[in-house]
N, CA and C atoms as an extended XYZ file, in Angstrom:
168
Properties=species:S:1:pos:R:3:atomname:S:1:resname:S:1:resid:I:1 pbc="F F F"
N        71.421      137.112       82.774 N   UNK     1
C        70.008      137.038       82.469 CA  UNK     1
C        69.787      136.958       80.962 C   UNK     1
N        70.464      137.784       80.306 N   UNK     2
C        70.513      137.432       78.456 CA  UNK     2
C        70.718      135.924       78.238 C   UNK     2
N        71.872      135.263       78.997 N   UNK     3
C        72.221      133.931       78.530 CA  UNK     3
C        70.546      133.129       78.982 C   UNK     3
N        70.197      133.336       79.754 N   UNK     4
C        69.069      132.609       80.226 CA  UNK     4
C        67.794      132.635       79.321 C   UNK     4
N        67.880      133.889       78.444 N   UNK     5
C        66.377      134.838       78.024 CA  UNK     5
C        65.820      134.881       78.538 C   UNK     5
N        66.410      135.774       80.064 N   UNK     6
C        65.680      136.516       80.812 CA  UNK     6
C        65.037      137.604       80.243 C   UNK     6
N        66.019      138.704       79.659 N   UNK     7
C        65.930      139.696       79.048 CA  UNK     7
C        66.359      140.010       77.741 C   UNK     7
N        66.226      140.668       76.916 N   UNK     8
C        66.619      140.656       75.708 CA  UNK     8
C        67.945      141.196       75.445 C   UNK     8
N        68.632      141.461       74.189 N   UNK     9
C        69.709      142.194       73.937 CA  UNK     9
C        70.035      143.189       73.920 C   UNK     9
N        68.301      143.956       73.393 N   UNK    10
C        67.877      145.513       73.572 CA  UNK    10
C        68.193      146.384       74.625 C   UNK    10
N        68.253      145.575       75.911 N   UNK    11
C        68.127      145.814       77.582 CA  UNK    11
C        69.709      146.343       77.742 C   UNK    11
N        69.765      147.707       78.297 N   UNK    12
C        70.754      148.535       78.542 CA  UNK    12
C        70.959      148.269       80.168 C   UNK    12
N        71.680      147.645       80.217 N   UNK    13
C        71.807      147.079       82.071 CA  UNK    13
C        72.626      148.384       82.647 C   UNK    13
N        73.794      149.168       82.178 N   UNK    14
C        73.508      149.795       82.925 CA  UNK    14
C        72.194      151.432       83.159 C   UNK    14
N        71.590      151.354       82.095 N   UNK    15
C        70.488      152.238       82.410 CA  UNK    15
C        69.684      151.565       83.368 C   UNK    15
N        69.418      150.660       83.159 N   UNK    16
C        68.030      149.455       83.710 CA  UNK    16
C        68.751      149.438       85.520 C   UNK    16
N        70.017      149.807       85.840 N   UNK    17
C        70.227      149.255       87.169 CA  UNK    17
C        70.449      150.968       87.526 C   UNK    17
N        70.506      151.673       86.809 N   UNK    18
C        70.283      153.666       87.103 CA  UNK    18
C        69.102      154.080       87.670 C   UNK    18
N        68.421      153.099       86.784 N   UNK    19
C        66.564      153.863       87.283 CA  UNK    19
C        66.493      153.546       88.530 C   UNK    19
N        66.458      152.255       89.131 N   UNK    20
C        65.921      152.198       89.917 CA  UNK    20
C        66.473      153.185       91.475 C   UNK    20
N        67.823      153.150       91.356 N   UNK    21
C        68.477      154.071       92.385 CA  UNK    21
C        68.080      155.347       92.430 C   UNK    21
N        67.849      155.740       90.741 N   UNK    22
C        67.185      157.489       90.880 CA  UNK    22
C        65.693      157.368       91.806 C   UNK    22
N        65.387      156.177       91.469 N   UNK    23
C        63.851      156.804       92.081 CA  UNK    23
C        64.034      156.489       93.430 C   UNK    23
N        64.850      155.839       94.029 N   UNK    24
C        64.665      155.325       95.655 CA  UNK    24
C        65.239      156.420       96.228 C   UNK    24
N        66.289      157.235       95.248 N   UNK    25
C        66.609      158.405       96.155 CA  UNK    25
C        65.981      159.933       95.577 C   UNK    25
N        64.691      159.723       94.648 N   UNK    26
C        64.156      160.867       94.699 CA  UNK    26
C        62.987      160.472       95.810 C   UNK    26
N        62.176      159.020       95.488 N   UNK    27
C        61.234      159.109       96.638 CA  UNK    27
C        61.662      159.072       98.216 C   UNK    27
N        63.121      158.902       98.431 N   UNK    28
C        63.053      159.268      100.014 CA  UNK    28
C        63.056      160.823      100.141 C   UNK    28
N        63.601      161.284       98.804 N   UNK    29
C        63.753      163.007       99.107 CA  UNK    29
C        62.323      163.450       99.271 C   UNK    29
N        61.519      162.409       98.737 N   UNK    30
C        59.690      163.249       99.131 CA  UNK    30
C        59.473      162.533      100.127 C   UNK    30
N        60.051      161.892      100.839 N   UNK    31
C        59.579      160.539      101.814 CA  UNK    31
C        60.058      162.326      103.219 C   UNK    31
N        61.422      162.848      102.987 N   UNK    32
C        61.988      163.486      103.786 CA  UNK    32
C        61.660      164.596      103.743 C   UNK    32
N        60.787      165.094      103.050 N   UNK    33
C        60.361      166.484      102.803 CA  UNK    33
C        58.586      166.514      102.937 C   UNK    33
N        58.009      165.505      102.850 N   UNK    34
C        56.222      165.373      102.619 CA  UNK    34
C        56.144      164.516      103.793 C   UNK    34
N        57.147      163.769      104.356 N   UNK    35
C        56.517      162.561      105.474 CA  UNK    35
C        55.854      161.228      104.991 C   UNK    35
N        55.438      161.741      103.489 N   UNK    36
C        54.498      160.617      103.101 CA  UNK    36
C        55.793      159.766      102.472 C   UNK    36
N        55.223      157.779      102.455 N   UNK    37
C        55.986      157.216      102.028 CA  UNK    37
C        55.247      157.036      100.571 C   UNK    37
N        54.076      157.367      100.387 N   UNK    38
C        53.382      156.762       98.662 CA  UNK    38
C        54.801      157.184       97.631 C   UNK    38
N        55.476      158.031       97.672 N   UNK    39
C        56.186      158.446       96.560 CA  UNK    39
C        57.250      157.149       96.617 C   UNK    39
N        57.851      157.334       97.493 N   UNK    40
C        58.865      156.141       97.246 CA  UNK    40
C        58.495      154.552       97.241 C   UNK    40
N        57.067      154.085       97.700 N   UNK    41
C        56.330      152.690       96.892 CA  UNK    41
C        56.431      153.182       95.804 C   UNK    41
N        55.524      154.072       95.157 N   UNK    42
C        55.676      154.201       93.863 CA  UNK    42
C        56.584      154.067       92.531 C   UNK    42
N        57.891      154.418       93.176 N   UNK    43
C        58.915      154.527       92.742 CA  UNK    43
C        59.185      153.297       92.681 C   UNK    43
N        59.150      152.607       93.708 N   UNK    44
C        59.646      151.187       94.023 CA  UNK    44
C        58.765      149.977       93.051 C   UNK    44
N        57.339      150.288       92.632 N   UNK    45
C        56.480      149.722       92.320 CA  UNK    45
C        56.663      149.723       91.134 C   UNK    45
N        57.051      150.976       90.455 N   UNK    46
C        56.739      150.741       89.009 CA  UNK    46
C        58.470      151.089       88.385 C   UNK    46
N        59.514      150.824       88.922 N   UNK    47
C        60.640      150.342       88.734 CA  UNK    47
C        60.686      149.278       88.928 C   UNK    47
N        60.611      148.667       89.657 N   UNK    48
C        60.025      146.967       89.860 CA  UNK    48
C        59.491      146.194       88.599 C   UNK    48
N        58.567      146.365       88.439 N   UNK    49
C        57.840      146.095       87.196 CA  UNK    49
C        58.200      146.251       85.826 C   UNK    49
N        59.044      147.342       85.797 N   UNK    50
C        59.170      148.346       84.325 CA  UNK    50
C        60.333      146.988       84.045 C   UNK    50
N        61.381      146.537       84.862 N   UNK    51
C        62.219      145.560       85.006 CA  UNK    51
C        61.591      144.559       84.895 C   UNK    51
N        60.733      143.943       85.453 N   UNK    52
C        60.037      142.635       85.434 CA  UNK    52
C        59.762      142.063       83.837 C   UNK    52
N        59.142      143.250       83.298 N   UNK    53
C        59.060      143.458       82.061 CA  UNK    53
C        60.010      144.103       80.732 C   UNK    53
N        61.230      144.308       81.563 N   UNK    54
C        62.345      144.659       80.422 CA  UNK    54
C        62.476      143.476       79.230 C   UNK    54
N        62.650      143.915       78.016 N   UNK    55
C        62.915      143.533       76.932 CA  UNK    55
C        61.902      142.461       76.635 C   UNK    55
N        60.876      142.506       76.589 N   UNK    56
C        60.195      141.512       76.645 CA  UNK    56
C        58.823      141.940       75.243 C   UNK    56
């Protein structure tokens, strides 16, 4: 994705590919403990994005 300028040079790939796993497995831990799924969209939503928009 750098060769492309997808993303910049700044962009720590492996932090950038960390986040998103922390949050899919903190929001199922509220998905498994609250019933509710909003936490893990959330998670999903704005890790999504935060990426969409890396290095940019």
């Amino acid at each position: 994705m750098r060769a492309t300028g997808q993303v910049g040079a700044e962009v720590d790939p492996a932090r950038h590919a960390a986040a998103p796993l922390a949050g899919v497995q903190g929001g199922v831990l509220m998905l498994m403990s609250t019933g509710r799924l909003t936490y893990l969209q959330a998670a999903l939503d704005v890790g999504i994005d935060a990426l969409r928009h890396a290095g940019r």
